[in-house]
N, C-alpha and C positions, 0 to 999 in steps of 0.2 A: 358027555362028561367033561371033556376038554371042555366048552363053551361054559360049562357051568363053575368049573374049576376056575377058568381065567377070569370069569367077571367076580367072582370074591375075594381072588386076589387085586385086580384091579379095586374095586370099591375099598377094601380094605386093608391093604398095601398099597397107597397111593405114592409114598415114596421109595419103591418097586418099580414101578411101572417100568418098561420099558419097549423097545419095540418089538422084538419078541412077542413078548404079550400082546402088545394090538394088532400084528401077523395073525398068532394063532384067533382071537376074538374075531378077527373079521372074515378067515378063513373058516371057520366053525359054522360063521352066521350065513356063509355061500352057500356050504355043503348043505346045512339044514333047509334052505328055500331054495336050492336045486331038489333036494330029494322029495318037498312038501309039493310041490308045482306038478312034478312026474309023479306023486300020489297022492291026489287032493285029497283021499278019504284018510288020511294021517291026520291031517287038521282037525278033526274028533277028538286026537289023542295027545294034541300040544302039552294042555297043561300039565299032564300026568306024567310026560315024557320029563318038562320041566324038572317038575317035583325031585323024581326018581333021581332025574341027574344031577340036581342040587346035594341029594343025599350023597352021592356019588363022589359028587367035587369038591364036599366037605374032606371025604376019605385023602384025596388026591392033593388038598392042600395041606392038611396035618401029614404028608411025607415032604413036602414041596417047599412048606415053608416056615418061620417060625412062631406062623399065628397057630395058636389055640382053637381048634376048631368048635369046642366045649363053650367057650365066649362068644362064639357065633351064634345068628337065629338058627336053631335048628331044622327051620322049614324055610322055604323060599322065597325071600322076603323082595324079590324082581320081578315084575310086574312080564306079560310078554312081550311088552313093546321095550320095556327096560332092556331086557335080554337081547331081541334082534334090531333096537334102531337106536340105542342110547349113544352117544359118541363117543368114540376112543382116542381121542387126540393125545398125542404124547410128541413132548417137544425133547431134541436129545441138549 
């Protein structure tokens, strides 16, 4: 939910961004292919996990910030390589 949370803030709060936000995105993206590697048979269950947790970090952004979650895609419009390999560069 985190990872899915920070990357629609990120895409869509770009001037937001900060390093916070690309701490937790890149700490997200550890945890998730630490835990996928110690159980290959999760990788069955990626894109639904996605899904789920877009649903999720829609919730977590309508507390978080003052985008309109209702204005968003309603389904998960990031690709899975968007999610774990897109780049978070953020310059202070």
């Amino acid at each position: 939910m985190a990872l899915s949370s920070g990357t629609i803030k990120w895409h869509y709060q770009p001037e937001a961004r900060s390093k916070s936000w690309r701490a937790t995105i890149q700490e997200q993206r550890q945890e998730i292919q630490r835990h996928l590697k110690e159980n290959p048979s999760l990788k069955f269950y990626l894109s639904e996990a996605i899904a789920i947790g877009y649903e999720k970090g829609l919730n977590l952004v309508d507390r978080e910030t003052p985008l309109d979650p209702k204005q968003l895609p309603q389904t998960c419009p990031f690709s899975e390589a968007e999610v774990f390999e897109e780049p978070v560069d953020w310059q202070a």
